[in-house]
Residue, then its C-alpha position, 0 to 999 in steps of 0.5 A: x636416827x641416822x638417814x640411809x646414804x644417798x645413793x644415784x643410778x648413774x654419774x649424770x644423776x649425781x653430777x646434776x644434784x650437785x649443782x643445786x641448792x638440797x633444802x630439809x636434809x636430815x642428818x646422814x652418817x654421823x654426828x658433825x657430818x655435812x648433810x648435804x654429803x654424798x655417798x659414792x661408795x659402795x657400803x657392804x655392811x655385814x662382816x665388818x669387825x668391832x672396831x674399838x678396844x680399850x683399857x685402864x692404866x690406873x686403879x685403886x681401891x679407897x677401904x674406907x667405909x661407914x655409915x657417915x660417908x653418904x653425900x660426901x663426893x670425895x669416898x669411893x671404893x674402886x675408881x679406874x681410868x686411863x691417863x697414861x698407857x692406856x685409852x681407847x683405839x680401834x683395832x689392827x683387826x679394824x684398820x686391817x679389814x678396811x685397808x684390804x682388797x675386800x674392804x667394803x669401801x673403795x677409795x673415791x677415784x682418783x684417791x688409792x685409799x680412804x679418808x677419813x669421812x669414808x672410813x667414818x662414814x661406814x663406822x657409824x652404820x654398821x651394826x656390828x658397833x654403832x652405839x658402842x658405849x664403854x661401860x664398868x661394873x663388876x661382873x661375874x666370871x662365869x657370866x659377864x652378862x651378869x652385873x654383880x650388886x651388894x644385893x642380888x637385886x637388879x643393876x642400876x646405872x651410876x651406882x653398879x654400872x657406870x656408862x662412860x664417854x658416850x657412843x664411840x659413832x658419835x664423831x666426837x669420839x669417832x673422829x679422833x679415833x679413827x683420824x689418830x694412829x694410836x690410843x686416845x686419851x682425851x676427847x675435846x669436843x666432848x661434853x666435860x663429863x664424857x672426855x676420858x675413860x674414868x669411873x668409879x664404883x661406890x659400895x662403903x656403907x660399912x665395913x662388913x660390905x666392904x669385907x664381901x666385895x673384897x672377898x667376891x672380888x677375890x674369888x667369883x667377881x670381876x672389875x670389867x671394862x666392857x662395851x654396851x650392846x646395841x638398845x635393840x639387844x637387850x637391857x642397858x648392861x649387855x656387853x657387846x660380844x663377838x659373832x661366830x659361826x654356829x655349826x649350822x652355818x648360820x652366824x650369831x652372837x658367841x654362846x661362851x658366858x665368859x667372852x665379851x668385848x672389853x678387858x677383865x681385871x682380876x683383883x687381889x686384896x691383902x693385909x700387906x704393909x705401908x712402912x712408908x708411913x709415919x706410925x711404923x717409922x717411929x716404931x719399927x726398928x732400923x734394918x728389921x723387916x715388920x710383918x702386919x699383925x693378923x688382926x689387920x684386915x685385908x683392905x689393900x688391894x696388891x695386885x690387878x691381872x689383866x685379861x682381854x675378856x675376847x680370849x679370858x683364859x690367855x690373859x694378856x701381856x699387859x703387867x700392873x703394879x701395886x707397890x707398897x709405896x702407893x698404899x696411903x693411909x687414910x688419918x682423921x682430921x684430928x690425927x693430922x698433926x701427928x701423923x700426917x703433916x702437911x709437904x713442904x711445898x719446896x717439894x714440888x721441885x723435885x720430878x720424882x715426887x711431881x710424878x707421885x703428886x700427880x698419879x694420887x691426885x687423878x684419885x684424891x681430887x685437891x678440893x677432896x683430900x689433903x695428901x702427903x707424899x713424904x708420909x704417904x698418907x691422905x686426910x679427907x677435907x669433908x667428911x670421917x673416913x671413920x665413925x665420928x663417935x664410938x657407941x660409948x659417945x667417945x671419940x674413935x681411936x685408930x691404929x694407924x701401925x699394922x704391925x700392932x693389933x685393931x680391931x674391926x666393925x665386922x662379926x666374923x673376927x676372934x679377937x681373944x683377950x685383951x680385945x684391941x681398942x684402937x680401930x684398924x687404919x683404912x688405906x687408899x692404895x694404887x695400881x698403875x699399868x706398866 
């Protein structure tokens, strides 16, 4: 718990307590500050802004599902994080607000501004954002309250809201914040499990599964970074939301369900296509443009819209790209050789594939998934992202060619006759902020 600020009546006073030994002081302000540091500004502390804002710069979608994936560490279904353009920062609102003549903190005579102690200081005992933690689940539209679960059942943390970095007063994430201009990427003096803005979300016990959460994702659901309120507000999954002023007068929390703070990514599935690949450049031919056939299920996502959840129905002028070359198509083990060899590794030479090793590497960690760039395919290390056996006993065959007929694990699909005998490929494919 953090201690009140000392305050002293008069000059003298301080001045006299500063020239002694202070034993027994507990710990004021914030994580990493000096307890035996005092406090001469005056502190008002209503009004003041949230102060942080951040965002995702990479998102992909892995459509791998099956009963056999559980324990392995290398599957997931969406994973986001920031590497790049985006991060967390405080906002101009913030900054603004501080620098101003009515800021609550004075500069300590003869200083003309704050320091960073100062600004630090006041940050982490304003209600308004002390113990705000960056958190991602899905969420409905209409209802940001409101985590969406493969069950309707109650929310649990680490499997439909993932909790990330920790609470931004704590000064190992404070300090860089406020003490750098821009957005911070990576937190040093964090825990290793707490230094950047990345989770992932895992909902692929089967393809059936996976079909609705692509289809509440395209329609009611939304990916969300959004911020936890305060534990005295409510449960673990409240999002932190802007005060208004009610027609009464009186402040208090927004009564819009669809405004929070945070950003909302609005995703778009489809069957699209990965000419990249080496099934279809051994069957399609040159100059003619392939289309997948219908039977291929919509498992790649193909485009992300941005909003700030602050104001949903402006948008924002952030852009994301989904291109065709990062749709990787996920082989089996045993399809390796033929359609997905191993890279020479002169390739490393080359800047533009290092750039493309990299981005699908943050995802498909080394000790997870074998990848080429050349085929633009991945091979898991552990674990099938398809059924070892066939209910017939025998080995599963795959499509690895959209533009041929699959068929898939789900009820709701009318195959005609001759129904498919090959499985429909599953892809991991990648959107990056512009």
């Amino acid at each position: 718990m953090r201690q009140k600020p000392f305050r002293f009546a008069s000059v003298i006073v301080a001045a006299l307590l500063l020239s002694v030994s202070f034993q027994n002081c507990g710990k004021a302000g914030f994580d990493g500050q000096d307890p035996l540091s005092l406090d001469l500004s005056s502190s008002d502390l209503t009004g003041t802004p949230f102060a942080f804002d951040a965002t995702f710069d990479q998102i992909s979608y892995n459509s791998c599902a099956a009963s056999n994936l559980a324990g392995y560490s290398g599957f997931y279904t969406l994973m986001a994080g920031a590497y790049q353009s985006g991060g967390v920062w405080t906002t101009p609102e913030f900054k603004n607000y501080m620098s101003g003549a009515s800021a609550p903190v004075k500069p300590i005579y003869p200083a003309t501004t704050l320091t960073v102690d100062q600004i630090k200081q006041h940050l982490a005992s304003t209600p308004e954002n002390v113990e705000a933690i960056p958190q991602m689940a899905l969420r409905l539209r209409t209802n940001i309250q409101q985590v969406r679960t493969p069950n309707s059942s109650g929310a649990t943390e680490g499997l439909d809201y993932i909790s990330m970095l920790g609470d931004l007063t704590d000064d190992r994430w404070m300090h860089p914040l406020v003490n750098d201009p821009g957005s911070a990427l990576f937190f040093n003096l964090a825990p290793n499990n707490a230094r950047r803005l990345e989770a992932r979300l895992t909902y692929n016990k089967d393809e059936g599964l996976a079909k609705g959460l692509r289809m509440d994702l395209s329609s009611s659901s939304v990916l969300a970074l959004t911020f936890r309120d305060r534990a005295d507000m409510g449960d673990a999954t409240r999002v932190r939301v802007p005060y208004v002023t009610k027609p009464d007068g009186t402040v208090g929390p927004t009564g819009d369900s669809t405004v929070g703070f945070g950003r909302g990514y609005y995703l778009t599935f489809d069957r699209g296509l990965s000419q990249y690949t080496r099934a279809i450049r051994a069957t399609v031919d040159p100059g003619s443009v392939p289309v997948p056939h219908t039977l291929n299920p919509d498992n790649l996502l193909t485009e992300i819209r941005e909003v700030n959840l602050r104001t949903p129905s402006a948008g924002t002028t952030a852009t994301w790209a989904c291109p065709e070359s990062r749709r990787y198509v996920v082989v089996q083990p045993g399809d390796a050789d033929q359609y997905c060899p191993q890279d020479p590794f002169v390739y490393m030479n080359d800047p533009a594939y290092r750039l493309e090793y990299e981005i699908v590497r943050r995802h498909l960690k080394s000790e997870n998934w074998r990848i080429s760039i050349q085929y633009r395919c991945v091979v898991p290390i552990e674990g099938s992202c398809y059924v070892t056996r066939e209910p017939s006993g025998a080995a599963p065959m795959i499509e690895y060619d959209q533009t041929q007929p699959c068929y898939q694990s789900v009820s709701d699909v009318s195959y005609g006759n001759p129904i498919p005998t090959k499985r429909c490929a599953q892809y991991v494919s990648f959107c990056n902020r512009n």
